[in-house]
Biopython code that builds the backbone (N, CA, C, O; Angstrom):
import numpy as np
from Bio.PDB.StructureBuilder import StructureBuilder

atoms = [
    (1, "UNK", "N", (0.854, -1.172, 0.000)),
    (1, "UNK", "CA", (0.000, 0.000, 0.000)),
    (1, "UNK", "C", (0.903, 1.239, 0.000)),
    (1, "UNK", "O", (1.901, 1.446, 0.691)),
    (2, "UNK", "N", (0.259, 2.112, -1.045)),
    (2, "UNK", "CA", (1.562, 2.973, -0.685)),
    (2, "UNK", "C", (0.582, 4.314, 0.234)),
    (2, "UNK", "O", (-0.625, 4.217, 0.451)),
    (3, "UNK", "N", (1.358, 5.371, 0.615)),
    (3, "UNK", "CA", (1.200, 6.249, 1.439)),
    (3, "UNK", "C", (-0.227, 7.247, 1.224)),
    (3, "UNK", "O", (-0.949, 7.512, 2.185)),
    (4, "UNK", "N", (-0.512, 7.747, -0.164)),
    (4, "UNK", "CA", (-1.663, 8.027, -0.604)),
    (4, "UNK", "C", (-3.188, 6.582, 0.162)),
    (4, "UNK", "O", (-4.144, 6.862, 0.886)),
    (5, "UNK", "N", (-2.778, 5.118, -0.426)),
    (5, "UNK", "CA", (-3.819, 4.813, 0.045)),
    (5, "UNK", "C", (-3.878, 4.567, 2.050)),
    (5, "UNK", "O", (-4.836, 4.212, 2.737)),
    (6, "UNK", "N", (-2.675, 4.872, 2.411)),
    (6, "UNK", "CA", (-2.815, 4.482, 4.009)),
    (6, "UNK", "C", (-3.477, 6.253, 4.395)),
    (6, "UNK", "O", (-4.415, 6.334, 5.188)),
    (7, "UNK", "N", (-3.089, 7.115, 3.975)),
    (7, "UNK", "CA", (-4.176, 8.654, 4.425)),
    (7, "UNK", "C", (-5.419, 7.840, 4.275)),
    (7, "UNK", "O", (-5.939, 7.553, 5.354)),
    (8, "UNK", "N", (-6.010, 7.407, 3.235)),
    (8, "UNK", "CA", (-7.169, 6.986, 2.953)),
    (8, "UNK", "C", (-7.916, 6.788, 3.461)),
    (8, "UNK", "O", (-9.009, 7.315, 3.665)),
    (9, "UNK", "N", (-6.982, 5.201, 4.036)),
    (9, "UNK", "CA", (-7.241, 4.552, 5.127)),
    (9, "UNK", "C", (-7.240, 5.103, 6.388)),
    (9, "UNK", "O", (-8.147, 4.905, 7.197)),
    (10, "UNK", "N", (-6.187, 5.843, 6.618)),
    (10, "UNK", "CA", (-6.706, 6.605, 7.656)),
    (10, "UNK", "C", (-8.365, 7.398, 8.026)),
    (10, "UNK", "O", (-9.187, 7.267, 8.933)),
    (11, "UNK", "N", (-8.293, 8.042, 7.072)),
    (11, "UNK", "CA", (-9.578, 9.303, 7.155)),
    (11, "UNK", "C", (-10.695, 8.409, 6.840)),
    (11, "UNK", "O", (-11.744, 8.896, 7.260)),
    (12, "UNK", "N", (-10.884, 7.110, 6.169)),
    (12, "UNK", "CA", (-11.736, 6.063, 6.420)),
    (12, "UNK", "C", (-12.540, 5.933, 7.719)),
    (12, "UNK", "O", (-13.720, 6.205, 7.942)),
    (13, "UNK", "N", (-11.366, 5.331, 8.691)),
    (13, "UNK", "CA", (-11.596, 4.351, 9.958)),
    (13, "UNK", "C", (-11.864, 5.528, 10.868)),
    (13, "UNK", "O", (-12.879, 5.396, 11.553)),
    (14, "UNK", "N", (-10.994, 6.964, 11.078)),
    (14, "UNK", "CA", (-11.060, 7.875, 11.576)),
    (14, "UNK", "C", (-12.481, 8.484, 11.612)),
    (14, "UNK", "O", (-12.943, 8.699, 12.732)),
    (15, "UNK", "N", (-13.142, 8.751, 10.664)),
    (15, "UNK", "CA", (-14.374, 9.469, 10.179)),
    (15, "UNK", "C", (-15.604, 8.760, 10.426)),
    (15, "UNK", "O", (-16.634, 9.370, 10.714)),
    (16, "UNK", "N", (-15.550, 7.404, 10.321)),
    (16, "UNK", "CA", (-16.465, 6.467, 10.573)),
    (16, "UNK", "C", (-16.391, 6.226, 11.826)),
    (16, "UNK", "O", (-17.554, 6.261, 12.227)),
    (17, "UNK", "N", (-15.369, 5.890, 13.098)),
    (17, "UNK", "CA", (-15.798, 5.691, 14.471)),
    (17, "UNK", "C", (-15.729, 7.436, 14.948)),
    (17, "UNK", "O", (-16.788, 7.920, 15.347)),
    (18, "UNK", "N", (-15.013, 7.956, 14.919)),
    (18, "UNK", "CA", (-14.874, 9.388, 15.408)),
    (18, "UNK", "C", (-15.523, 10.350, 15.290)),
    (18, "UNK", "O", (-15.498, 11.219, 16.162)),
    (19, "UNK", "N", (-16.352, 10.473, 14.079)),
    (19, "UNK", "CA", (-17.286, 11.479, 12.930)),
    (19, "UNK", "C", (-16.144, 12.555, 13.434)),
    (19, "UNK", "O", (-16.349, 12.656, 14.644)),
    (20, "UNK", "N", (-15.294, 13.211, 13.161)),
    (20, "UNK", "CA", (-14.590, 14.039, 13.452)),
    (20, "UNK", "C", (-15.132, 15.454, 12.817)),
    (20, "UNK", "O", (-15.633, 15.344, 11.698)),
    (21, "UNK", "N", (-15.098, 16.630, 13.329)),
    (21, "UNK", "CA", (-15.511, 17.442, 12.536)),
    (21, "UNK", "C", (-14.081, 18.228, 11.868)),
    (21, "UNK", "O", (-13.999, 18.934, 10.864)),
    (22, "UNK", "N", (-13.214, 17.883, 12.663)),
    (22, "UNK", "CA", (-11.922, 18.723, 11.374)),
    (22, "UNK", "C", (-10.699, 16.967, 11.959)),
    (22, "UNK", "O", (-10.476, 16.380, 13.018)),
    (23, "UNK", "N", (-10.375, 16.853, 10.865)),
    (23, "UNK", "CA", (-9.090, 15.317, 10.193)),
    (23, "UNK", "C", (-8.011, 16.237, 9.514)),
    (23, "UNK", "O", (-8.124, 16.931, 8.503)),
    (24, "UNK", "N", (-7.234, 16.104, 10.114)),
    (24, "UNK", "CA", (-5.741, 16.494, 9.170)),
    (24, "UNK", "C", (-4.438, 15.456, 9.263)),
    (24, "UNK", "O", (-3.716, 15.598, 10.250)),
    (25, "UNK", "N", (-4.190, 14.711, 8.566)),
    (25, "UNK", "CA", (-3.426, 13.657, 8.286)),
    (25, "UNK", "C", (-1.925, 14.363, 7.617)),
    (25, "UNK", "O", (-1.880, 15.027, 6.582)),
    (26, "UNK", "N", (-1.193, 14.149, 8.171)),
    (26, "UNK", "CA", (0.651, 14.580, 7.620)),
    (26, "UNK", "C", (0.975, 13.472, 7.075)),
    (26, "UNK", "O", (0.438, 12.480, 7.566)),
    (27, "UNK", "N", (1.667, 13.316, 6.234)),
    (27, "UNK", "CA", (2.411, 12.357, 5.842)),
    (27, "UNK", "C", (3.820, 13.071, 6.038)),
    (27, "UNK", "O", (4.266, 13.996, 5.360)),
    (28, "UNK", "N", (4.678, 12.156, 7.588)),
    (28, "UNK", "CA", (5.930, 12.507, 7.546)),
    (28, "UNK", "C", (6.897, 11.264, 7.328)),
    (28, "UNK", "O", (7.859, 10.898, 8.003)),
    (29, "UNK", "N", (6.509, 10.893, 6.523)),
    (29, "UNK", "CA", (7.637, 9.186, 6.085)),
    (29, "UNK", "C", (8.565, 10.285, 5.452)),
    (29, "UNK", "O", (9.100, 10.853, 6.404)),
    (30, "UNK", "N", (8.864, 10.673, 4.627)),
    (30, "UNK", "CA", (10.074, 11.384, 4.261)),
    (30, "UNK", "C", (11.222, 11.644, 5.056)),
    (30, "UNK", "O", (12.403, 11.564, 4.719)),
    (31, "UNK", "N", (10.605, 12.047, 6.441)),
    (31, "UNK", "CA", (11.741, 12.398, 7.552)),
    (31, "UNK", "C", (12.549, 10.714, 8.054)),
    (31, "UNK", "O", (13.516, 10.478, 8.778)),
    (32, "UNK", "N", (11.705, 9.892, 7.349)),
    (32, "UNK", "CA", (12.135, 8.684, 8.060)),
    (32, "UNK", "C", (12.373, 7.540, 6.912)),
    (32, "UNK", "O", (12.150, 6.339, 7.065)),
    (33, "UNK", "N", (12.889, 8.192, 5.693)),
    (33, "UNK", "CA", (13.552, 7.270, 4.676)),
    (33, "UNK", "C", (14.341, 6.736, 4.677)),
    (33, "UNK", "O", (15.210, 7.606, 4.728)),
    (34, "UNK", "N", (14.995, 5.521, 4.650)),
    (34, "UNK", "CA", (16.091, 4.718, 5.150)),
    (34, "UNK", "C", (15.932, 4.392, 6.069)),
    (34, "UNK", "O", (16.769, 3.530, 6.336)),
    (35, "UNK", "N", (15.172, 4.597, 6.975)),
    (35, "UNK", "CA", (15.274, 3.875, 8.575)),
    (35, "UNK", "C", (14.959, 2.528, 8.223)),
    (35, "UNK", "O", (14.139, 2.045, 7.442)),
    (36, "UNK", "N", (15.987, 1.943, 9.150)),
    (36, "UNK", "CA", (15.821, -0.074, 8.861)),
    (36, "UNK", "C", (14.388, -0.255, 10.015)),
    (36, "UNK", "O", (14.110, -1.454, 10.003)),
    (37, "UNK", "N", (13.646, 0.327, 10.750)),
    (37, "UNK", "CA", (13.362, 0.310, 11.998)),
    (37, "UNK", "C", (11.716, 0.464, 10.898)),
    (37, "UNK", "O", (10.841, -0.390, 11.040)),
    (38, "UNK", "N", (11.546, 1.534, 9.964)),
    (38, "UNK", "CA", (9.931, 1.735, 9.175)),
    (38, "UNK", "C", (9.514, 0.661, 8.442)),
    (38, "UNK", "O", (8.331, 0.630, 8.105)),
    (39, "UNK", "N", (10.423, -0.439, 8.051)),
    (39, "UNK", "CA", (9.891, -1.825, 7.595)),
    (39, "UNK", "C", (8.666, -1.353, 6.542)),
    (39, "UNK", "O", (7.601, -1.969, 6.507)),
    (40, "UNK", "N", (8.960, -0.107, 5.627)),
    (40, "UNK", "CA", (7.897, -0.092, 4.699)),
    (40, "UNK", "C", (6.531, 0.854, 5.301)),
    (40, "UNK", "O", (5.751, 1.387, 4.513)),
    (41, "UNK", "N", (6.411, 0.944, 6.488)),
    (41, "UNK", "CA", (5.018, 1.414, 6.655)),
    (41, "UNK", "C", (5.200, 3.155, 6.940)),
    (41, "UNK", "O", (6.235, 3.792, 7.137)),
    (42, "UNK", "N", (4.230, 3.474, 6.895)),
    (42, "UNK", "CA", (4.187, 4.588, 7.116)),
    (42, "UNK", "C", (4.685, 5.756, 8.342)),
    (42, "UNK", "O", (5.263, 5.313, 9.335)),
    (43, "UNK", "N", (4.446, 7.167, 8.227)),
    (43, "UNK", "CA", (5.121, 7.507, 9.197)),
    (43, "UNK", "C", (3.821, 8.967, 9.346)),
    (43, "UNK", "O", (3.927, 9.761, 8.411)),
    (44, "UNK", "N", (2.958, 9.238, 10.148)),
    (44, "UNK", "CA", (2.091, 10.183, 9.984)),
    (44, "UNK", "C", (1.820, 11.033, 11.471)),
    (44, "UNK", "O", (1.873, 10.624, 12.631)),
    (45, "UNK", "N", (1.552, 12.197, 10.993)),
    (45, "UNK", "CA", (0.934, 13.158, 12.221)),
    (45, "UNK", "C", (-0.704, 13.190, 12.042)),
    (45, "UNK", "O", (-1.152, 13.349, 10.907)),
    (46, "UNK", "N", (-1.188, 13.108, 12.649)),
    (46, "UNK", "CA", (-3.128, 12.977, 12.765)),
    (46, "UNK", "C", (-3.318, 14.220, 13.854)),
    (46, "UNK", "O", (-2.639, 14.415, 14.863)),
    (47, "UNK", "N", (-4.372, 14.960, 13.388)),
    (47, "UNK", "CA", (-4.780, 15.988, 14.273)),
    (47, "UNK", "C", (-6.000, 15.870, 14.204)),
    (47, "UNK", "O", (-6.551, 16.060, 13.120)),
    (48, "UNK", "N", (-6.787, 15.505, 15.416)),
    (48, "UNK", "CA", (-8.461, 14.622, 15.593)),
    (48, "UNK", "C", (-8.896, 15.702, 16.078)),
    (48, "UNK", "O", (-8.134, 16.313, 16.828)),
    (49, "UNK", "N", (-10.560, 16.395, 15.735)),
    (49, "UNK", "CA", (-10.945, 17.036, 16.661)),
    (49, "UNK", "C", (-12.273, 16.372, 16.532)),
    (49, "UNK", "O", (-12.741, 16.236, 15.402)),
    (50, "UNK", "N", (-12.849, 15.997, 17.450)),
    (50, "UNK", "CA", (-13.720, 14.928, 17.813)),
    (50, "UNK", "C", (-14.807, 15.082, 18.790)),
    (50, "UNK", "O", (-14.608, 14.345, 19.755)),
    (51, "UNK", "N", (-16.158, 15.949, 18.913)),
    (51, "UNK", "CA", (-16.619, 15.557, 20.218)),
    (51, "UNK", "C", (-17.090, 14.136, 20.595)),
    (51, "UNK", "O", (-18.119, 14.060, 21.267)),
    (52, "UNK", "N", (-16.432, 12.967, 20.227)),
    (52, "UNK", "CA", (-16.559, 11.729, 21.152)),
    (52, "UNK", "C", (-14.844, 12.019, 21.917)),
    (52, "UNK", "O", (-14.262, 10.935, 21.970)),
    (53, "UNK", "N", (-14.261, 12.797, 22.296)),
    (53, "UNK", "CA", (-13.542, 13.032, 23.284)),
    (53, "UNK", "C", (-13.637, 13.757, 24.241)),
    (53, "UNK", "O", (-12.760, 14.087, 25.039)),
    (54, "UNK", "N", (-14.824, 14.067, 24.197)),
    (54, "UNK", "CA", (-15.312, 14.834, 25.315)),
    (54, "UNK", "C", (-15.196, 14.294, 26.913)),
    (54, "UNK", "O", (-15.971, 13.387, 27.216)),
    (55, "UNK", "N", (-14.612, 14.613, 27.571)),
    (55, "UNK", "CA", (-14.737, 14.080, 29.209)),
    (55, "UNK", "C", (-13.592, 12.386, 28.917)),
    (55, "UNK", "O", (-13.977, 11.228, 29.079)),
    (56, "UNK", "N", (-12.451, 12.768, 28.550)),
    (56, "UNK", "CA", (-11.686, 11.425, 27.904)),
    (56, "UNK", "C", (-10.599, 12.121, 28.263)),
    (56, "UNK", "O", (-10.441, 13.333, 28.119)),
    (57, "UNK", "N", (-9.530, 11.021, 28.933)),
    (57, "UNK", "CA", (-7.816, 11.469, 29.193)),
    (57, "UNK", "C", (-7.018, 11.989, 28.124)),
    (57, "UNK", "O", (-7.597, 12.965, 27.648)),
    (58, "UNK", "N", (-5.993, 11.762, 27.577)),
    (58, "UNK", "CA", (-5.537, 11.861, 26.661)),
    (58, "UNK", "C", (-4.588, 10.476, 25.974)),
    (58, "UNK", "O", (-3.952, 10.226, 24.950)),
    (59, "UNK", "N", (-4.967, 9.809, 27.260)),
    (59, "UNK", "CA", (-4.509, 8.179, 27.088)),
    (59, "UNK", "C", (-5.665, 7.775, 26.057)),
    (59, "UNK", "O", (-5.652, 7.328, 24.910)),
    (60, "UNK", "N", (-6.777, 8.164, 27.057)),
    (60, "UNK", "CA", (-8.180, 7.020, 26.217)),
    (60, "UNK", "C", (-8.140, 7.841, 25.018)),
    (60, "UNK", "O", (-7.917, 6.999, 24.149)),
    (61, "UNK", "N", (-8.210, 8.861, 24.493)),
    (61, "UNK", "CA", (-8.286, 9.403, 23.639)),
    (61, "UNK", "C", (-7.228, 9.197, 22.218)),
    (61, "UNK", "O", (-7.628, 9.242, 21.055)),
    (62, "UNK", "N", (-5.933, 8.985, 22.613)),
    (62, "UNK", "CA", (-5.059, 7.850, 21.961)),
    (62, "UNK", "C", (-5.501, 6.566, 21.490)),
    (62, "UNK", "O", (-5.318, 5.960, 20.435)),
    (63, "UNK", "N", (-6.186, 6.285, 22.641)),
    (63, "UNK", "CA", (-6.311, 4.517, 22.351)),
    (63, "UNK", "C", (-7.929, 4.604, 21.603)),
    (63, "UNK", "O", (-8.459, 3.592, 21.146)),
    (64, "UNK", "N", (-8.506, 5.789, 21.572)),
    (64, "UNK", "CA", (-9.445, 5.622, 19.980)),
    (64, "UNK", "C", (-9.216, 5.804, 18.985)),
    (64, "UNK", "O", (-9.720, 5.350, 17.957)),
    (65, "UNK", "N", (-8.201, 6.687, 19.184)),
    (65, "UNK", "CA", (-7.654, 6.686, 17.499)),
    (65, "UNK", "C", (-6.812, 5.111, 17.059)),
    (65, "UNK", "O", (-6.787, 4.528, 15.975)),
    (66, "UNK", "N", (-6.118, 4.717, 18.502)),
    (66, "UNK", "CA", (-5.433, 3.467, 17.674)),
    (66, "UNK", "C", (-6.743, 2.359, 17.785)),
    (66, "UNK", "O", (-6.437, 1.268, 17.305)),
    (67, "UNK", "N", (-7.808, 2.412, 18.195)),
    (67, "UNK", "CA", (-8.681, 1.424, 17.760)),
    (67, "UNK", "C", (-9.283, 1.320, 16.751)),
    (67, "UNK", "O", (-9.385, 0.332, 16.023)),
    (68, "UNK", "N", (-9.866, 2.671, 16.609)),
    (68, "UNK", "CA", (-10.274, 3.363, 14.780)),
    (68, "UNK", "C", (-9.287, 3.230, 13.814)),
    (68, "UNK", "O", (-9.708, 3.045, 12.672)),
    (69, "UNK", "N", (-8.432, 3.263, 13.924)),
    (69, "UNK", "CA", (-7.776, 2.435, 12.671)),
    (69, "UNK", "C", (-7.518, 1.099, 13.071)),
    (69, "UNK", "O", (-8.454, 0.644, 12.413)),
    (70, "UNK", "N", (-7.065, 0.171, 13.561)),
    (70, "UNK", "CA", (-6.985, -1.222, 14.163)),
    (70, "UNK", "C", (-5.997, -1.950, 13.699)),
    (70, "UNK", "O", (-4.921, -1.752, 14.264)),
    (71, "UNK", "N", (-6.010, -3.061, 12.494)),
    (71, "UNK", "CA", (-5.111, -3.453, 12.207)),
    (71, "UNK", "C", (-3.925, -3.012, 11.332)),
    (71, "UNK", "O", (-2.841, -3.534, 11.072)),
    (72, "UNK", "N", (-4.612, -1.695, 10.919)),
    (72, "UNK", "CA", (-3.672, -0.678, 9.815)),
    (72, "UNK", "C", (-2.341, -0.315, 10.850)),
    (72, "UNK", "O", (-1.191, -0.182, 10.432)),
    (73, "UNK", "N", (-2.698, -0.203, 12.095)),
    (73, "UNK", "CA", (-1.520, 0.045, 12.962)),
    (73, "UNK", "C", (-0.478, -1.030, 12.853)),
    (73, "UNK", "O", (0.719, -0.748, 12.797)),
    (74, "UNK", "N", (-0.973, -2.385, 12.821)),
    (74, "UNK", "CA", (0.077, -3.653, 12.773)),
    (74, "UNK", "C", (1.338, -3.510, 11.404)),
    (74, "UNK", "O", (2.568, -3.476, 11.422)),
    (75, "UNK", "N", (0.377, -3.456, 10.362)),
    (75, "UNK", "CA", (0.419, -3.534, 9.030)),
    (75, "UNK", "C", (1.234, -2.405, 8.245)),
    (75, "UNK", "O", (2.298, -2.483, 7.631)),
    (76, "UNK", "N", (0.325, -1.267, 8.488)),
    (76, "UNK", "CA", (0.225, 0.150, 7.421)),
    (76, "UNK", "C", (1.028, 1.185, 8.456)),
    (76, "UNK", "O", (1.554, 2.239, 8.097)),
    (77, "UNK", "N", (1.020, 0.944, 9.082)),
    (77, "UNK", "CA", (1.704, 2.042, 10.252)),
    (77, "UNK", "C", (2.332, 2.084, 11.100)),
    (77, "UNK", "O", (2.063, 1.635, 12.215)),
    (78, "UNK", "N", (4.049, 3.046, 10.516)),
    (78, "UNK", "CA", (4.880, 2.358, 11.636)),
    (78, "UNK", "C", (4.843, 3.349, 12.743)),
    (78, "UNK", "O", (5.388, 3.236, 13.841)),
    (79, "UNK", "N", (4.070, 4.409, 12.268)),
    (79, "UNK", "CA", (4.436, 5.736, 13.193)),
    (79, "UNK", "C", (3.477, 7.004, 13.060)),
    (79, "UNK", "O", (3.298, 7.845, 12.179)),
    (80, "UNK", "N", (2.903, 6.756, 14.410)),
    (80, "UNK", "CA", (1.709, 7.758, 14.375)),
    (80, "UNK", "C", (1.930, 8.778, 15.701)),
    (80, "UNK", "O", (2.270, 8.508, 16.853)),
    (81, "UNK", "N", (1.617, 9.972, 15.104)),
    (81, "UNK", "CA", (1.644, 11.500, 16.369)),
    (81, "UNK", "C", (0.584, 11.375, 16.166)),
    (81, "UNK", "O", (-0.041, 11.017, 15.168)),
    (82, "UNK", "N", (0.218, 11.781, 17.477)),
    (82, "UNK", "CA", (-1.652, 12.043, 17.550)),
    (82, "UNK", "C", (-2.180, 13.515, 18.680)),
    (82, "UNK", "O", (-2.103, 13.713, 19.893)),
    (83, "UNK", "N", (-2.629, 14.185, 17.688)),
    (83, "UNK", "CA", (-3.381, 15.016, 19.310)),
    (83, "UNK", "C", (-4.785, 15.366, 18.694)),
    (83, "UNK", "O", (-5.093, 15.806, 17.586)),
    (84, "UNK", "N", (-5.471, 15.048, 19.707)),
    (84, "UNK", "CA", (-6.875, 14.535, 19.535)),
    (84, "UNK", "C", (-7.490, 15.745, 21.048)),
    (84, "UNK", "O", (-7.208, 15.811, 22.245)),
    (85, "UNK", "N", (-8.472, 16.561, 20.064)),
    (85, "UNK", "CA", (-9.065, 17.741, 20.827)),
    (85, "UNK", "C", (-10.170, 17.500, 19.922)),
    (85, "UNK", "O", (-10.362, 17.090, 18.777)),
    (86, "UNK", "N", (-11.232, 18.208, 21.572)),
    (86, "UNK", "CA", (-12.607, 18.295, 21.137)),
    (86, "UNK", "C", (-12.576, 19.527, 20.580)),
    (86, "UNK", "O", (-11.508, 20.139, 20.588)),
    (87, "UNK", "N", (-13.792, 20.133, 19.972)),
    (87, "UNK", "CA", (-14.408, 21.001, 19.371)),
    (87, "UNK", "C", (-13.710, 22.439, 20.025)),
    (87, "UNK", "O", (-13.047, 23.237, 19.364)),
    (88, "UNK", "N", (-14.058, 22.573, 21.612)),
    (88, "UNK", "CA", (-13.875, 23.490, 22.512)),
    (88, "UNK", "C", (-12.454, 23.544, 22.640)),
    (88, "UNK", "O", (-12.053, 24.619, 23.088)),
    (89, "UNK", "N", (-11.665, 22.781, 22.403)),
    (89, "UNK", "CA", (-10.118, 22.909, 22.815)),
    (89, "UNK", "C", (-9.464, 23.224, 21.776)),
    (89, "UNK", "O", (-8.256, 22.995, 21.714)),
    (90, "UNK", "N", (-10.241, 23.894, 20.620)),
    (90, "UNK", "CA", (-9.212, 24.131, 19.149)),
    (90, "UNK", "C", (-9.574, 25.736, 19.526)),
    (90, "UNK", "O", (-9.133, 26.649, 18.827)),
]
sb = StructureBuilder()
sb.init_structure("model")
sb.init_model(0)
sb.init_chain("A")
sb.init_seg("    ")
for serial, (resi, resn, name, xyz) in enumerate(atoms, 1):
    if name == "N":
        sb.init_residue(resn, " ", resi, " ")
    sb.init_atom(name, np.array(xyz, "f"), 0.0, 1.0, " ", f" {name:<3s}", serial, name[0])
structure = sb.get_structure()
């Protein structure tokens, strides 16, 4: 898969459990070309703003974004930044 279809995939799985009202997906694999450690997968910044994070840590709020995408994390993704704000916190 290359990097065009893992955004995809991203804003897919993201949009469908999250309904997010603003998704911004980076693609920073470039910074991480040659690394023996990216085994091919991707390398991305995600900026979630979500009111299903409302009244949520910033742990649990992590661990929806890595559930909303799911196995793309095993697979498609070697490296994800995440900051995930509700509506009120942008």
């Amino acid at each position: 898969m290359d990097n065009s279809a893992r955004i995809q995939m991203i804003k897919d799985r993201l949009g469908v459990s999250l309904n997010p009202v603003n998704l911004e997906i980076i693609d920073d694999s470039h910074k991480h070309a040659g690394h023996a450690s990216a085994k091919g997968g991707g390398h991305f910044t995600v900026t979630v703003v979500s009111d299903k994070f409302a009244g949520k840590s910033l742990v649990q709020r992590h661990r929806m974004v890595y559930d909303a995408i799911g196995d793309g994390m095993k697979s498609e993704i070697h490296a994800l930044s995440i900051k995930a704000k509700t509506p009120e916190e942008i």
